[in-house]
C-alpha positions in Angstrom: 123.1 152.2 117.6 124.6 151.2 114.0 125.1 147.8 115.5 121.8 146.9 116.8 120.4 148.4 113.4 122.4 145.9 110.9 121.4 143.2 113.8 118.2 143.8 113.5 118.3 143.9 109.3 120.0 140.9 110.0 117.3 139.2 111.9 114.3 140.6 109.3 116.6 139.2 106.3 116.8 135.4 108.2 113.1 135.6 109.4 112.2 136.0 105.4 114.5 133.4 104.2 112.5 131.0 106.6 109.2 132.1 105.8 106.8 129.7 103.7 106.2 131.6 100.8 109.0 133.4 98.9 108.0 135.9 96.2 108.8 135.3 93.0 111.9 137.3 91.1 110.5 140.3 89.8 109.6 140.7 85.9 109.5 136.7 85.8 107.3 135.7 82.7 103.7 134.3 83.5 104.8 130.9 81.9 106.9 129.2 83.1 108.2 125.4 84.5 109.0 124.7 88.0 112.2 121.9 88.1 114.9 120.9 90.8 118.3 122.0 88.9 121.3 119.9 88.8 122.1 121.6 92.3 119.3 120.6 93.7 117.7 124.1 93.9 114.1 125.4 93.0 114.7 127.2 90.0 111.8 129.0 87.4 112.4 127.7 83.6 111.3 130.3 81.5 111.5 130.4 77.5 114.5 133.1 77.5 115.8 133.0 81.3 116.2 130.6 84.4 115.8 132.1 87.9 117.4 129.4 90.6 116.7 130.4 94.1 119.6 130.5 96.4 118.7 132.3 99.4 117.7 134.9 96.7 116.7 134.6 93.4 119.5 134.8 90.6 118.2 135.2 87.0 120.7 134.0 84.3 119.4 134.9 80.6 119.9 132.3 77.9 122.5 133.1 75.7 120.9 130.8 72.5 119.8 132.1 69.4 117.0 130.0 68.4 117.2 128.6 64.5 113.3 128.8 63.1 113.3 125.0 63.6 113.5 125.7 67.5 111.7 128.8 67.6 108.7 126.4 66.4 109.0 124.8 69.3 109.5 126.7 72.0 107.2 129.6 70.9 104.5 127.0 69.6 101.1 128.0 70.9 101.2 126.1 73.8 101.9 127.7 77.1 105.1 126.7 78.7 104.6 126.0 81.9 104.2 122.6 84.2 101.0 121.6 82.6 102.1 121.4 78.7 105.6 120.1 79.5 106.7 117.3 82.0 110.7 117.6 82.9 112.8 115.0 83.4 116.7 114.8 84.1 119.2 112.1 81.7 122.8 112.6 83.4 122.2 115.4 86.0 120.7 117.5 82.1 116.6 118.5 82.3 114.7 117.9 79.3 110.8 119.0 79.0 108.9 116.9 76.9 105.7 118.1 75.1 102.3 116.4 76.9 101.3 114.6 74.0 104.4 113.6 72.7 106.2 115.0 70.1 108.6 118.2 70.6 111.9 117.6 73.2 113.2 120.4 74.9 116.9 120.8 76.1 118.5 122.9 79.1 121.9 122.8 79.0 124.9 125.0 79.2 122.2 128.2 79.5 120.8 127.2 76.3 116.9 126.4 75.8 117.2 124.3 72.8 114.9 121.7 70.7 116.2 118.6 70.8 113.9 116.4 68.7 113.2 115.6 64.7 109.6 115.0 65.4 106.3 117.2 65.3 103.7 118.0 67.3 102.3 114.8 67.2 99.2 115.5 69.9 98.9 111.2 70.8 99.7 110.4 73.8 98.2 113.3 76.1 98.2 112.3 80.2 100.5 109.3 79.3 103.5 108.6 81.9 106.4 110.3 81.1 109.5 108.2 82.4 113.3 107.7 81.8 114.9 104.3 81.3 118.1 103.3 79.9 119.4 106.8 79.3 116.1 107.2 77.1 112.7 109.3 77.8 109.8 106.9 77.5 105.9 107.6 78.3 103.5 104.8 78.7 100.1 105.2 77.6 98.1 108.6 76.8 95.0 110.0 74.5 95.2 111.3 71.0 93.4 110.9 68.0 90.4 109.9 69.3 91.9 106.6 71.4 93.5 105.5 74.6 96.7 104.0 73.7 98.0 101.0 75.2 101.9 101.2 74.1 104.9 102.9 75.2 107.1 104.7 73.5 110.7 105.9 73.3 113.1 108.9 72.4 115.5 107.1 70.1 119.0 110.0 70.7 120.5 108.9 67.7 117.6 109.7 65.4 115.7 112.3 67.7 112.2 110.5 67.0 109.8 108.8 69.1 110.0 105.2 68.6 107.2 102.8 68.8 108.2 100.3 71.9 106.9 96.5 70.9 105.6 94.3 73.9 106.1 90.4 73.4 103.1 89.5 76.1 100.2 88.5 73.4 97.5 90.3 75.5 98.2 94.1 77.0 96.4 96.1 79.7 93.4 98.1 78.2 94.8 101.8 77.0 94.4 104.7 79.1 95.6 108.0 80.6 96.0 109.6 83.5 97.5 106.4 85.5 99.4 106.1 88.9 102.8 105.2 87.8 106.3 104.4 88.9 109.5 102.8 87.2 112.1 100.7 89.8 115.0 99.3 88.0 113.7 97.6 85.0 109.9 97.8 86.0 107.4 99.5 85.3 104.4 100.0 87.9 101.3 100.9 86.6 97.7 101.4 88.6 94.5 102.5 87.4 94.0 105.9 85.3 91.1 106.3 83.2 89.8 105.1 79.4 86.5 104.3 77.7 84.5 101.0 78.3 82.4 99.0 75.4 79.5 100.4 77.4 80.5 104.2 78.0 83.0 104.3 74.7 82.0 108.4 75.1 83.0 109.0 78.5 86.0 107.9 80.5 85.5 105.6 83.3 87.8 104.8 86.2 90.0 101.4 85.6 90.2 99.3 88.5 93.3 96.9 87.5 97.4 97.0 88.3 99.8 95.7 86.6 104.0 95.8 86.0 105.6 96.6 82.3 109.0 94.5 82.7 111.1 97.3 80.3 113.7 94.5 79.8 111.8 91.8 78.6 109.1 93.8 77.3 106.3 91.8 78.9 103.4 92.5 81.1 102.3 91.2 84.2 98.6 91.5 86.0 98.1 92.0 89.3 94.6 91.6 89.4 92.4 94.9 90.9 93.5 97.4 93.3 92.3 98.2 96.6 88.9 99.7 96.1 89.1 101.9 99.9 92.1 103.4 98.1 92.2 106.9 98.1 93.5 107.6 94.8 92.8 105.6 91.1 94.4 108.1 88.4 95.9 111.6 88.5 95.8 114.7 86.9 99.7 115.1 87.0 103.0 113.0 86.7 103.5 113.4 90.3 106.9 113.4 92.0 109.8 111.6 94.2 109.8 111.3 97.6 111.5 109.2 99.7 112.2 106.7 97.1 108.5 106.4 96.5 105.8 107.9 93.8 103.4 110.8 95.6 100.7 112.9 94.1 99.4 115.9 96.4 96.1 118.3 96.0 95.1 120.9 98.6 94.1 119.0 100.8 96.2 115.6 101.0 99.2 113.9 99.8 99.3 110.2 98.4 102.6 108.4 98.9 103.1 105.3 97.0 105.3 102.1 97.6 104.7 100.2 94.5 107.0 97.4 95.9 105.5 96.8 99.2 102.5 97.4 97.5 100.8 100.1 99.9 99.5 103.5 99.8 99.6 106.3 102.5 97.7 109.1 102.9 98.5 112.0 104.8 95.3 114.4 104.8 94.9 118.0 106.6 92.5 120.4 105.5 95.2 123.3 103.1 97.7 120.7 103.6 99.4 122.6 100.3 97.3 125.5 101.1 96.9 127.9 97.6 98.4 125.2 95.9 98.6 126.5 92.2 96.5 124.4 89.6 98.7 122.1 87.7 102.0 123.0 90.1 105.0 120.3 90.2 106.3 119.4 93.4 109.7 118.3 94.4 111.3 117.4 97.5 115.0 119.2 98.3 116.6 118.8 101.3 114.0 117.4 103.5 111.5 120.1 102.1 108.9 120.3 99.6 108.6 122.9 97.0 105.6 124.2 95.1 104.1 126.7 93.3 101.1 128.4 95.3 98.4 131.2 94.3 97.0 133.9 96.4 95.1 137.0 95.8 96.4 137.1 92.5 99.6 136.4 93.0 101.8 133.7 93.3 104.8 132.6 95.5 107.2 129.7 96.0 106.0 127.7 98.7 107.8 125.2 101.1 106.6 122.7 103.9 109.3 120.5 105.8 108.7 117.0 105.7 109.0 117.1 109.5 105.8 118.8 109.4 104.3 116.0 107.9 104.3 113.7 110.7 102.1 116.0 112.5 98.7 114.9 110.0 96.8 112.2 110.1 98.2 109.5 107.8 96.3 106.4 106.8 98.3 103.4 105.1 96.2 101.2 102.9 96.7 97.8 100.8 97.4 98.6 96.7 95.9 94.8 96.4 92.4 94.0 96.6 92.1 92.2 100.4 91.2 88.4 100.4 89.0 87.6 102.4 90.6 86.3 105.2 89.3 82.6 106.6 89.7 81.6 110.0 91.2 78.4 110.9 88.2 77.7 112.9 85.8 78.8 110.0 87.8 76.5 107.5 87.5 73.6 110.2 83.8 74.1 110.4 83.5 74.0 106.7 85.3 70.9 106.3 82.9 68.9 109.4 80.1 70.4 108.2 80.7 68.9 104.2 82.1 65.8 105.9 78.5 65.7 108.5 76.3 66.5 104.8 78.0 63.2 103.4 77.6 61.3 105.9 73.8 62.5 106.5 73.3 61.6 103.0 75.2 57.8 102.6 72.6 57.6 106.0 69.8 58.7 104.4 70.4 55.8 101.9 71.4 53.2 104.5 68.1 54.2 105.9 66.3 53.8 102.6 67.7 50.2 102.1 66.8 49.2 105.9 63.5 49.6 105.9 62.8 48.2 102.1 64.3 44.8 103.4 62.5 44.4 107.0 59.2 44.0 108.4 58.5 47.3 111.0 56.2 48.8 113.1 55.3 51.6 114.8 52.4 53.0 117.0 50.1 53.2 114.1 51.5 51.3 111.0 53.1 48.1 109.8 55.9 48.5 106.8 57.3 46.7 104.4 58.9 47.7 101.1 58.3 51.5 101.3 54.4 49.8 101.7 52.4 50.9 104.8 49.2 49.6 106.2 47.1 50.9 109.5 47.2 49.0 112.6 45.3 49.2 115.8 46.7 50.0 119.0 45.9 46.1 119.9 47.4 44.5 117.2 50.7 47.0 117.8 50.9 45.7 121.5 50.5 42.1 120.3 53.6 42.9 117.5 55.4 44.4 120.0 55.3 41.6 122.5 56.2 39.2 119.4 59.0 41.3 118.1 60.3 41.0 121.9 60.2 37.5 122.9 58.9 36.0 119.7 56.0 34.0 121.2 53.0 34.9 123.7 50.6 32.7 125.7 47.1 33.0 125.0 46.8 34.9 129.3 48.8 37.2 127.4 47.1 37.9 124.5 43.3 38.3 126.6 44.9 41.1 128.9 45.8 42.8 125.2 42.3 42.3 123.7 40.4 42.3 127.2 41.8 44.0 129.7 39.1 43.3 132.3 38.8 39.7 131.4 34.9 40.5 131.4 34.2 37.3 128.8 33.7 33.9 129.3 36.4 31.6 128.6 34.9 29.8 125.0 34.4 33.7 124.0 37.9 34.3 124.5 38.8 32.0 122.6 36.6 33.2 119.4 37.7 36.6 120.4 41.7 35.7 120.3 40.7 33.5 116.9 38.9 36.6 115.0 41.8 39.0 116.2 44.9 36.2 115.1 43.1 36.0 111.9 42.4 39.8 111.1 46.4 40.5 112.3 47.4 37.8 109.5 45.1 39.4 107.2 46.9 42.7 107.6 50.3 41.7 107.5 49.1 39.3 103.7 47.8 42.6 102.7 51.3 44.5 103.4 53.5 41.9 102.4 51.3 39.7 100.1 53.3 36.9 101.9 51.6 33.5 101.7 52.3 32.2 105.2 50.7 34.0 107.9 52.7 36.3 110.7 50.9 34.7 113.7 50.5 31.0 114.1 48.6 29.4 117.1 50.0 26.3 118.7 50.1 24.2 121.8 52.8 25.0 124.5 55.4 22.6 124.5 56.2 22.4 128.0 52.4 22.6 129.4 50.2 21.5 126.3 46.9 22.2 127.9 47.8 25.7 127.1 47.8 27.5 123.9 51.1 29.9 122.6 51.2 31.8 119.9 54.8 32.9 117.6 55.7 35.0 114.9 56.6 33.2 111.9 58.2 36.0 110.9 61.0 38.5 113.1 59.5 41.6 113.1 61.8 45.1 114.4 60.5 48.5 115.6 61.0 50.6 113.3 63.8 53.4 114.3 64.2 56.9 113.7 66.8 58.2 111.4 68.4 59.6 114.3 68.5 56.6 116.4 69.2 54.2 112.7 72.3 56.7 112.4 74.0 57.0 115.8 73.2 53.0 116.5 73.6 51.5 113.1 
């Protein structure tokens, strides 16, 4: 009976080990920081103890006694917990910088120490915090009534905050709150928020991206992000996972890979359920760690990254999409610019032709972009001269007198007064001296009378039929 009771105990003690919330120690203060210690285990960083959590919690007081130097520090009026103070590890130590800049906190050898010369110097609030060459930097930040557009750096020798000079001659427009990321000597930087010379009250969101090259001090734009991304600026420093920069709210979590350049979002509804407000995240051993609140209390929260392959994810392009051109649309565009040219040199081609002819049409003689009105005789009889150049007075009867109904003398007047009025016409048009029509006896049978254009005379074409025959 013993032996199924401590199997049993056993079984209880494993199931609560694996459960997805874990209490937190008893008597732990209200404040305090949630890091990953040098082991790689979730530990509570409070102002006189650290609880790390190994299978259990174990609570190991610090054995310090603060100097009145440190005391300022760590018992300033801020409250110490993830929101006020952003951790970051130089060789395997974690260090808790003040948001804002200014006071540098030490954890080493169970000892909660101030590490820093400098005050409380309130300028750089929401900048990045970041290490680089063995030094704490953060990029960026509000304070004293500005959005800074610098970084700066925690000189160890002196223990200040050094002012870190760019050598681009133009710089990204301050801000704070950005989407961040250092890889090797880069700096990553996208969106985040600052005042515009139209809203210089309010914040706005930024829509650029750009990399801060740490080695050669120099910046590089990338033009505008993605608008159908999900995320522009952040209310925390977010954390590492994978390699790659992610941010995480109830509800989603945003994993960035600045150097493919694209976003994922993995969305459930309580993804992070009870998620505390301003909680860091970290990832140990294939699971993530946060802090999360529930009726009034709060516990130490897990979710395996297996898990989340069972949301929905969405992957999305950092850089704003070009608009992508077919190479049939591209095609098109060229024939159609190549078809407007050519339409055009036509259109003067067709300009030029008709100044330097004589042409007709059913209803009008040109010349000289000059007109004049003809009848429908007198364009039979210049159509039957444009086509053989000459006509024989038979000819030129059926045109004016289709039923022959006159006598042979009235013809004759008839054919005289219509030759005459025809000439008349084309003087008018042309204010040509000689006439179009002339009257003469036919060579081969001179009891006849023909009758030639002095003058070649052409239809006059279409622009469609002057382009596709000329």
């Amino acid at each position: 009976m013993k032996g199924y009771l401590a199997c049993f105990l056993a079984f209880i003690s494993i199931m609560g080990l694996s459960s997805q919330e874990i209490e937190l120690p008893e008597g732990v203060e209200k404040n305090f920081i949630l890091i990953q210690d040098s082991t790689r285990a979730p530990s509570l960083v409070t102002r006189k103890a650290i609880y790390r959590f190994e299978n259990k919690w174990i609570k190991t007081n610090f054995k310090n006694s603060l100097s009145k130097k440190d005391s300022l520090a760590i018992y300033s009026s801020y409250e110490f917990n993830n929101k006020n103070y952003t951790p970051l590890f130089l060789n395997n130590q974690p260090y808790f910088i003040l948001n804002g800049g200014g006071f540098v906190l030490k954890l080493s050898n169970n000892e909660l120490t101030r590490f820093d010369n400098s005050v409380d110097q309130k300028n750089q609030i929401g900048g990045a915090a970041f290490t680089y060459n063995n030094q704490l930097h953060v990029y960026g930040g509000y304070g004293l009534w500005a959005f800074k557009d610098y970084t700066t750096y925690f000189e160890n020798s002196t223990k200040q905050w050094e002012y870190l000079a760019s050598n681009s001659k133009e710089t990204p427009l301050g801000r704070w709150k950005a989407l961040y990321q250092v890889i090797d000597n880069k700096l990553f930087v996208l969106g985040g928020r600052a005042s515009s010379k139209e809203t210089t009250n309010i914040d706005v969101i930024l829509d650029d991206y750009f990399v801060f090259d740490l080695y050669s001090k120099t910046f590089q734009n990338k033009g505008s992000y993605n608008p159908e991304i999900p995320i522009t600026y952040a209310n925390k420093q977010g954390f590492f996972l994978g390699g790659k920069k992610a941010y995480a709210n109830k509800n989603e979590l945003i994993i960035i890979d600045f150097l493919n350049e694209e976003m994922t979002r993995v969305n459930s509804k309580n993804l992070f359920e009870h998620l505390k407000d301003n909680s860091t995240i970290f990832e140990s051993q294939d699971t993530l760690y946060y802090i999360s609140a529930k009726k009034n209390k709060e516990y130490l929260s897990k979710l395996a990254l297996t898990e989340l392959s069972k949301f929905k994810n969405t992957t999305y392009s950092l850089i704003k999409p070009k608009k992508s051109e077919s190479y049939f649309l591209v095609i098109g565009t060229i024939v159609v610019v190549v078809f407007v040219i050519w339409l055009l040199f036509g259109l003067f081609r067709y300009k030029d032709f008709l100044k330097q002819l004589i042409l007709f049409d059913n209803n009008k003689l040109y010349f000289d972009n000059h007109s004049i009105q003809i009848s429908l005789k007198q364009h039979k009889t210049i159509a039957r001269l444009s086509l053989k150049g000459q006509m024989t007075a038979i000819e030129l009867n059926k045109i004016i007198s289709s039923k022959n109904k006159f006598a042979k003398s009235h013809l004759t007047l008839l054919r005289q007064k219509f030759i005459t009025d025809l000439n008349a016409t084309f003087t008018t048009l042309t204010k040509a001296k000689n006439p179009l029509v002339l009257e003469e006896k036919d060579p081969k049978d001179r009891r006849y009378l023909v009758y030639k254009a002095t003058q070649e005379v052409f239809t006059k074409p279409s622009l469609f039929t002057f382009l596709f025959t000329r």
